[in-house]
Chimera marker file (.cmm) of the C-alpha trace (Angstrom):
<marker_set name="trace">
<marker id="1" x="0.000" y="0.000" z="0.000" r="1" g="1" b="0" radius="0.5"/>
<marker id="2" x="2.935" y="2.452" z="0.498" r="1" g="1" b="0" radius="0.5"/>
<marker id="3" x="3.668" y="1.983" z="-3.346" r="1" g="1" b="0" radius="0.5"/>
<marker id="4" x="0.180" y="2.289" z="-4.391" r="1" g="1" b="0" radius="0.5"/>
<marker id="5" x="0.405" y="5.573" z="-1.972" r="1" g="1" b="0" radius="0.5"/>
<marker id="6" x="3.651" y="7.180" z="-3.453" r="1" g="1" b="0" radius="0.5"/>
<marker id="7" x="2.081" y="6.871" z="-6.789" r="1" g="1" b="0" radius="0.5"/>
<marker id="8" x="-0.461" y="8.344" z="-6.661" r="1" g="1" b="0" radius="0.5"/>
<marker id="9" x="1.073" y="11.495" z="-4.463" r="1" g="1" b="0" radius="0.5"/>
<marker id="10" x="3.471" y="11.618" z="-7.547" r="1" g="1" b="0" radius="0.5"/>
<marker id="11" x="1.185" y="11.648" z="-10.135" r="1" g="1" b="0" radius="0.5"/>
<marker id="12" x="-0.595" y="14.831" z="-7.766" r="1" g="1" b="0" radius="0.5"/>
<marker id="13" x="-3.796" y="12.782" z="-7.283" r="1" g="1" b="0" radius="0.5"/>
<marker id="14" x="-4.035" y="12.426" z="-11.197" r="1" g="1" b="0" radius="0.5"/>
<marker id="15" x="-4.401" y="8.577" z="-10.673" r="1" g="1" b="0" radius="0.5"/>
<marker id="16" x="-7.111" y="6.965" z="-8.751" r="1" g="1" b="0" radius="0.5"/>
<marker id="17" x="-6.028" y="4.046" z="-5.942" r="1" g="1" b="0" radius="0.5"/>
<marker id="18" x="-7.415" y="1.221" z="-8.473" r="1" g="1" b="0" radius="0.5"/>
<marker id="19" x="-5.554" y="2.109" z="-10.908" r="1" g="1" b="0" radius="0.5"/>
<marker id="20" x="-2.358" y="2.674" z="-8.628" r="1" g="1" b="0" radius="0.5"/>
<marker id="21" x="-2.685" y="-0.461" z="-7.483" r="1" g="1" b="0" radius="0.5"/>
<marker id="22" x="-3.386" y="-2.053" z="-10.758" r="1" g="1" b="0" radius="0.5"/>
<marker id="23" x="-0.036" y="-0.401" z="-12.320" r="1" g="1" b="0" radius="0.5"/>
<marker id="24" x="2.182" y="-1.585" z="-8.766" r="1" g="1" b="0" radius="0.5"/>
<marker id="25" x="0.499" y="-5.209" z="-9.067" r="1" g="1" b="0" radius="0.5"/>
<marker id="26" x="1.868" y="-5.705" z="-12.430" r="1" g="1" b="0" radius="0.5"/>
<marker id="27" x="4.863" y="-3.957" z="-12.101" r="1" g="1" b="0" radius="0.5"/>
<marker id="28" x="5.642" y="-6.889" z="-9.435" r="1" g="1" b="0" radius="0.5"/>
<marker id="29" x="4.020" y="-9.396" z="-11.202" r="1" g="1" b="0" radius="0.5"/>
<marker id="30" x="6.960" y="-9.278" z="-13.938" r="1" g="1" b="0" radius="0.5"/>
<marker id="31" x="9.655" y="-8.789" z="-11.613" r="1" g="1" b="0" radius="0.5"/>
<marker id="32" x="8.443" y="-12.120" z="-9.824" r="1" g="1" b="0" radius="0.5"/>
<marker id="33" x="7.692" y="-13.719" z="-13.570" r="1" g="1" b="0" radius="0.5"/>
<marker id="34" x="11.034" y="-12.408" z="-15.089" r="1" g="1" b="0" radius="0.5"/>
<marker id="35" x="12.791" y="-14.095" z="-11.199" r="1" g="1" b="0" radius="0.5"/>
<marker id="36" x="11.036" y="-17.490" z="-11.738" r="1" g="1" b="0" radius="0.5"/>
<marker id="37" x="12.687" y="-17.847" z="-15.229" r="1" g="1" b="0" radius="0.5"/>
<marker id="38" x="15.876" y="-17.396" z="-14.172" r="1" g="1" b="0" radius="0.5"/>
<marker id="39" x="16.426" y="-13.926" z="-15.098" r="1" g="1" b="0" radius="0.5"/>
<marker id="40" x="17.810" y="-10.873" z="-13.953" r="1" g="1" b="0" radius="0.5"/>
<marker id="41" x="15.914" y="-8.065" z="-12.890" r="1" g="1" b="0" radius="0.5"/>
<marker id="42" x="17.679" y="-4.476" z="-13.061" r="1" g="1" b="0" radius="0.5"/>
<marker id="43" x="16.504" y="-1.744" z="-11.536" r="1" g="1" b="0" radius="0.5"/>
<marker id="44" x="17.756" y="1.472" z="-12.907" r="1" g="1" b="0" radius="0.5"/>
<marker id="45" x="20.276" y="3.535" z="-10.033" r="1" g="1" b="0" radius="0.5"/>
<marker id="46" x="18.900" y="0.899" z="-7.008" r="1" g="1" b="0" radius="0.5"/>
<marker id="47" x="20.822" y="-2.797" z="-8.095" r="1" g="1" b="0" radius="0.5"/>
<marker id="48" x="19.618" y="-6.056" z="-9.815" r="1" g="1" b="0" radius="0.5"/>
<marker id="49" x="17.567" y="-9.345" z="-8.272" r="1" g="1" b="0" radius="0.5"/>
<marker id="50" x="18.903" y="-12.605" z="-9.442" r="1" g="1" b="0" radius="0.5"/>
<marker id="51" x="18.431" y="-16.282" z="-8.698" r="1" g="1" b="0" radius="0.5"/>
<marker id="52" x="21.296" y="-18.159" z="-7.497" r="1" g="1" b="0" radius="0.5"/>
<marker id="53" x="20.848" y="-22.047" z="-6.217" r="1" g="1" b="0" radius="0.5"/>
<marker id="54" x="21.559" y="-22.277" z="-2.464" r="1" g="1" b="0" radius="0.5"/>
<marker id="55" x="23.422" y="-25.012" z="-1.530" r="1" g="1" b="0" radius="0.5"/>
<marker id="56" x="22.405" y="-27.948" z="0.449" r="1" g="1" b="0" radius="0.5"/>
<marker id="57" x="23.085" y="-28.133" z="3.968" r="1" g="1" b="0" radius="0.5"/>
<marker id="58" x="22.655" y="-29.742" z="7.209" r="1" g="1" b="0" radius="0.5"/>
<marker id="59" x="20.496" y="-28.312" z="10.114" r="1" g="1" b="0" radius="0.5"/>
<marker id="60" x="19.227" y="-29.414" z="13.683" r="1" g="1" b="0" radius="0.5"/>
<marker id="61" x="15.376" y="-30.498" z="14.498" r="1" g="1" b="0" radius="0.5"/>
<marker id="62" x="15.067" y="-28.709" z="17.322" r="1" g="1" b="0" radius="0.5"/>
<marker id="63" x="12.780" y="-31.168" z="18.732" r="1" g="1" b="0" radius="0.5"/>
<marker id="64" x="14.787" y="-34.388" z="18.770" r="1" g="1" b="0" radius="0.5"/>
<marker id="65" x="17.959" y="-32.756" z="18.240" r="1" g="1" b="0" radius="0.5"/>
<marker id="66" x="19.122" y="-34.854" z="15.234" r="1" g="1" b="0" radius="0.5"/>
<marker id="67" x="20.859" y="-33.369" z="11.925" r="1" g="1" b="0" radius="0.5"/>
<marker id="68" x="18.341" y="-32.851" z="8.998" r="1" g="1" b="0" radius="0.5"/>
<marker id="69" x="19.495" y="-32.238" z="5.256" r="1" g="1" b="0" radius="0.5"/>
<marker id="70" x="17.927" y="-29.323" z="3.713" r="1" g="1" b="0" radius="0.5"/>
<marker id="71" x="18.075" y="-29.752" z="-0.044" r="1" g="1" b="0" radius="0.5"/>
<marker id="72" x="18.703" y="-27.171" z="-2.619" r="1" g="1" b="0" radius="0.5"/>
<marker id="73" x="16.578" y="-24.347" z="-3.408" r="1" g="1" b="0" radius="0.5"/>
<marker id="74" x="16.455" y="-21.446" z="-5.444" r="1" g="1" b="0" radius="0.5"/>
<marker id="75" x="16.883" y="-17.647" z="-3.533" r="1" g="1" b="0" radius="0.5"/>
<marker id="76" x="16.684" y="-14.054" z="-4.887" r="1" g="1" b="0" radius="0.5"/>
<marker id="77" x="20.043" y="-12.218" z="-4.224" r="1" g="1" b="0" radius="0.5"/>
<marker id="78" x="19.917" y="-8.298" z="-4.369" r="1" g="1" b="0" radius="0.5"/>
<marker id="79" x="22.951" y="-6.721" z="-5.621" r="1" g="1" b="0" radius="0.5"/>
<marker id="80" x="23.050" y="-3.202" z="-5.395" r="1" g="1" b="0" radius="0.5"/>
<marker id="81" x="24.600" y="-0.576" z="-8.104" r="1" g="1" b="0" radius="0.5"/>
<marker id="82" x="27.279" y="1.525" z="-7.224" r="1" g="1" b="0" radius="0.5"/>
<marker id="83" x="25.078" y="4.458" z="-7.756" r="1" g="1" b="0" radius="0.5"/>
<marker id="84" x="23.152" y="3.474" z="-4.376" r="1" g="1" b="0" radius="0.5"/>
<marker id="85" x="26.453" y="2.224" z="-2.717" r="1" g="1" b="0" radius="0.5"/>
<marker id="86" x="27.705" y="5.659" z="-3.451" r="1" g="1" b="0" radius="0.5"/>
<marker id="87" x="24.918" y="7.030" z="-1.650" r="1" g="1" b="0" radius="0.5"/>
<marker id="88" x="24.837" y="4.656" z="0.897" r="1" g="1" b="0" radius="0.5"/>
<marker id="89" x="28.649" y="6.067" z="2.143" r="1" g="1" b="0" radius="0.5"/>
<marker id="90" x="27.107" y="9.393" z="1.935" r="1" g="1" b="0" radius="0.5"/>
<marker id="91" x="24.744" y="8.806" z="3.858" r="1" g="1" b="0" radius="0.5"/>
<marker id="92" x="27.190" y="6.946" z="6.593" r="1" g="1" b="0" radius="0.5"/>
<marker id="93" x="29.279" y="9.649" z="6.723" r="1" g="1" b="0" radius="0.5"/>
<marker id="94" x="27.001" y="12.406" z="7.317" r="1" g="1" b="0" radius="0.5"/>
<marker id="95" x="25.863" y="9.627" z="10.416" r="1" g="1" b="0" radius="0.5"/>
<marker id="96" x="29.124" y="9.795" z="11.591" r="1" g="1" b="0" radius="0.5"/>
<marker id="97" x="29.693" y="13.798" z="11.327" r="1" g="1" b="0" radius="0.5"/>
<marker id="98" x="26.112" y="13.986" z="13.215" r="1" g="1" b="0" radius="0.5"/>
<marker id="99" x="27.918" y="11.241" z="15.562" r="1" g="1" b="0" radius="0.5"/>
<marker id="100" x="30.996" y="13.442" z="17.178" r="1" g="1" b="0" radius="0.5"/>
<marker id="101" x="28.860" y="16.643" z="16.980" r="1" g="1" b="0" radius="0.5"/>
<link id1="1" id2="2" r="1" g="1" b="0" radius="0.2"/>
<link id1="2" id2="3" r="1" g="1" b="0" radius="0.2"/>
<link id1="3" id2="4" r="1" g="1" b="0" radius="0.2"/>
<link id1="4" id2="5" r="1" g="1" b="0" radius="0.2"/>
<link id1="5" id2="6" r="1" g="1" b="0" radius="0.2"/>
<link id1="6" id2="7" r="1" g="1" b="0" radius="0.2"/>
<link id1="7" id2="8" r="1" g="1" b="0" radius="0.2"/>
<link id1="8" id2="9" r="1" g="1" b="0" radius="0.2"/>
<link id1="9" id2="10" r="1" g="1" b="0" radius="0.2"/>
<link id1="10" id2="11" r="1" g="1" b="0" radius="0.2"/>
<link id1="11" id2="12" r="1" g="1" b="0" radius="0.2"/>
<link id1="12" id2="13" r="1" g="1" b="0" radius="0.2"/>
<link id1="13" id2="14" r="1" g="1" b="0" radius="0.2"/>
<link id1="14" id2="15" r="1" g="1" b="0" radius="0.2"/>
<link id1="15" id2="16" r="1" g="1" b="0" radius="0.2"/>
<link id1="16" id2="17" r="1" g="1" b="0" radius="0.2"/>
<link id1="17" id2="18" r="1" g="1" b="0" radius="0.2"/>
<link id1="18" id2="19" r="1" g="1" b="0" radius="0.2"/>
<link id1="19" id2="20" r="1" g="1" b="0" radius="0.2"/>
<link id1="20" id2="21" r="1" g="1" b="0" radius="0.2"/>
<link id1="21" id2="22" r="1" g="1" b="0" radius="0.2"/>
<link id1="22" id2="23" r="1" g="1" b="0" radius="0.2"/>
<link id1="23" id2="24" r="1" g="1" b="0" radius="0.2"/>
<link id1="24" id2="25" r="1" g="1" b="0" radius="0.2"/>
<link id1="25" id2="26" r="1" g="1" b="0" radius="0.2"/>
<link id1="26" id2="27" r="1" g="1" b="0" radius="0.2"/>
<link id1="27" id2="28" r="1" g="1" b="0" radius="0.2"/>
<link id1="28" id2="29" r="1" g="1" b="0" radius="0.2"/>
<link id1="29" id2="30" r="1" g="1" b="0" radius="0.2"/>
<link id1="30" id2="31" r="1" g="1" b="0" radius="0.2"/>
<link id1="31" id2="32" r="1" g="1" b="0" radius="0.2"/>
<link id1="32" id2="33" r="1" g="1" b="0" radius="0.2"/>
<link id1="33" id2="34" r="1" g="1" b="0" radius="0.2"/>
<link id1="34" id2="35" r="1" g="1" b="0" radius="0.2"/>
<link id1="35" id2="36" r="1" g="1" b="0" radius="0.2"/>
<link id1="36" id2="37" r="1" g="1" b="0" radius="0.2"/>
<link id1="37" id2="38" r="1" g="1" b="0" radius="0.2"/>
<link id1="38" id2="39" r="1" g="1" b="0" radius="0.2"/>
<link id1="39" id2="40" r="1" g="1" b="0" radius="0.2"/>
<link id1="40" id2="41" r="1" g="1" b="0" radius="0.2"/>
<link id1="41" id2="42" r="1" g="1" b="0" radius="0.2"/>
<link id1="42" id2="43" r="1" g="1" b="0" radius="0.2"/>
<link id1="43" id2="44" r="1" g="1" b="0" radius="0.2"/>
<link id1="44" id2="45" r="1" g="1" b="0" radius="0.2"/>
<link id1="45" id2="46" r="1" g="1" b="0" radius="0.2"/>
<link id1="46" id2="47" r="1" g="1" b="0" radius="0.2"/>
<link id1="47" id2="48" r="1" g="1" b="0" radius="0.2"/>
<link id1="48" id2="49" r="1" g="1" b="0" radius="0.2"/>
<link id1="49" id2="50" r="1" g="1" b="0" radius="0.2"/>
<link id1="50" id2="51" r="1" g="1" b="0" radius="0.2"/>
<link id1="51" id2="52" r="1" g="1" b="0" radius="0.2"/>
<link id1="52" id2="53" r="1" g="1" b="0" radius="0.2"/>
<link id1="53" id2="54" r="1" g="1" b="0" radius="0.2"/>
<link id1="54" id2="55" r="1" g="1" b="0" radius="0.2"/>
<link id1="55" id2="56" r="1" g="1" b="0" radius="0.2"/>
<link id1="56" id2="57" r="1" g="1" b="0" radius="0.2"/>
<link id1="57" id2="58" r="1" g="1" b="0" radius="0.2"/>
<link id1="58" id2="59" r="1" g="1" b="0" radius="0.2"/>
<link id1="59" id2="60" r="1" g="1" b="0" radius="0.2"/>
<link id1="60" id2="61" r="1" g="1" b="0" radius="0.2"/>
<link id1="61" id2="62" r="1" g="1" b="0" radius="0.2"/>
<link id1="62" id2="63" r="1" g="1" b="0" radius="0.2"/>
<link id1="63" id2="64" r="1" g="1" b="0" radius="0.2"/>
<link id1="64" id2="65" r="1" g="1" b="0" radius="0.2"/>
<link id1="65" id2="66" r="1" g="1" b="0" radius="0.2"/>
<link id1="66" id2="67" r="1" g="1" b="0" radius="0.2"/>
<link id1="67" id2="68" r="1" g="1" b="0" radius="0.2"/>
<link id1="68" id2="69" r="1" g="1" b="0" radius="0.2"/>
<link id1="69" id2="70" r="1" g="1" b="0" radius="0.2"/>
<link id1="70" id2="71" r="1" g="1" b="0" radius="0.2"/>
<link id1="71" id2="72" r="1" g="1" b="0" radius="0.2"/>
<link id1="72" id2="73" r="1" g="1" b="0" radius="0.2"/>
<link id1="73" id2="74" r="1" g="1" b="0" radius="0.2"/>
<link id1="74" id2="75" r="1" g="1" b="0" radius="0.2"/>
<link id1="75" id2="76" r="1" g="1" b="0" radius="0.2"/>
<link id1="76" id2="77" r="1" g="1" b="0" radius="0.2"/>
<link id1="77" id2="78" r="1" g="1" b="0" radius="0.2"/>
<link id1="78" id2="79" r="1" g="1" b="0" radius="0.2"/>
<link id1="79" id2="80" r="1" g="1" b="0" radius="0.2"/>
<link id1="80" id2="81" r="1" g="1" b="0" radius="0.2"/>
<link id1="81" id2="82" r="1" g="1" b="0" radius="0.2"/>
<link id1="82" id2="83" r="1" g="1" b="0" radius="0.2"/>
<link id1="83" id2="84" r="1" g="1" b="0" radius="0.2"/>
<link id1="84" id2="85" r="1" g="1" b="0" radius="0.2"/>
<link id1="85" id2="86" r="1" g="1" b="0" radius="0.2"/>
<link id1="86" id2="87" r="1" g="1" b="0" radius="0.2"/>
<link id1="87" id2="88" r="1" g="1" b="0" radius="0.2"/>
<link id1="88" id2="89" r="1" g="1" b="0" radius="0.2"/>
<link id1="89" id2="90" r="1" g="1" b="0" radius="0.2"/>
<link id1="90" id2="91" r="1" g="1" b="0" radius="0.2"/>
<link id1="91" id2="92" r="1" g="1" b="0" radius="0.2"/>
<link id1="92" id2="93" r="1" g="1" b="0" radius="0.2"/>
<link id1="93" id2="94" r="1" g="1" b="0" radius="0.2"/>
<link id1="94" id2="95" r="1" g="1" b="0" radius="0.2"/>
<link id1="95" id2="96" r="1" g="1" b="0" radius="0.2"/>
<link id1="96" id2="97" r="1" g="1" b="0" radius="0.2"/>
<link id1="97" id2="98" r="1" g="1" b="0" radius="0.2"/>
<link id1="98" id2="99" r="1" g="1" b="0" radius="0.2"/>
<link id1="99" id2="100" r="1" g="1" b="0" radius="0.2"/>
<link id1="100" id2="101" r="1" g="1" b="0" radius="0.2"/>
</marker_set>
């Protein structure tokens, strides 16, 4: 709803919340289609999603305490551009300055 929000206080109230909604649903819907094929997702200034298989591993059942396997499976990494990493330090300095003041 925050998304649906922003957009419409950026188009000045020009778009109704239906159609707000409508434009953020399928905005997402082909970031999560374009994910579940395997591709990469790049978002202009903020990074790129991409699938990467996780590896197997072993982990405890809490309840009986024995080792489990956990199999594979396929996660969403974010990696973000140096545009936002760039911003990021700016925004850790000026933290710091505000810090020792």
């Amino acid at each position: 709803m925050d998304l649906v929000e922003t957009l419409i206080d950026a188009s000045h109230n020009k778009l109704d919340k239906d159609i707000a909604d409508d434009c953020i649903t399928t905005i997402l819907n082909k970031i999560a289609g374009s994910l579940l094929k395997g591709e990469t997702v790049k978002l202009h200034n903020i990074g790129s999603l991409q699938t990467f298989a996780g590896a197997p591993r072993l982990c405890r059942d809490v309840v009986r305490g024995e080792p489990i396997r956990v199999g594979p499976k396929t996660r969403v990494r974010f990696v973000s551009s140096s545009v936002l990493k760039k911003r990021l330090q700016k925004l850790d300095q000026q933290g710091k300055k505000n810090e020792v003041d």
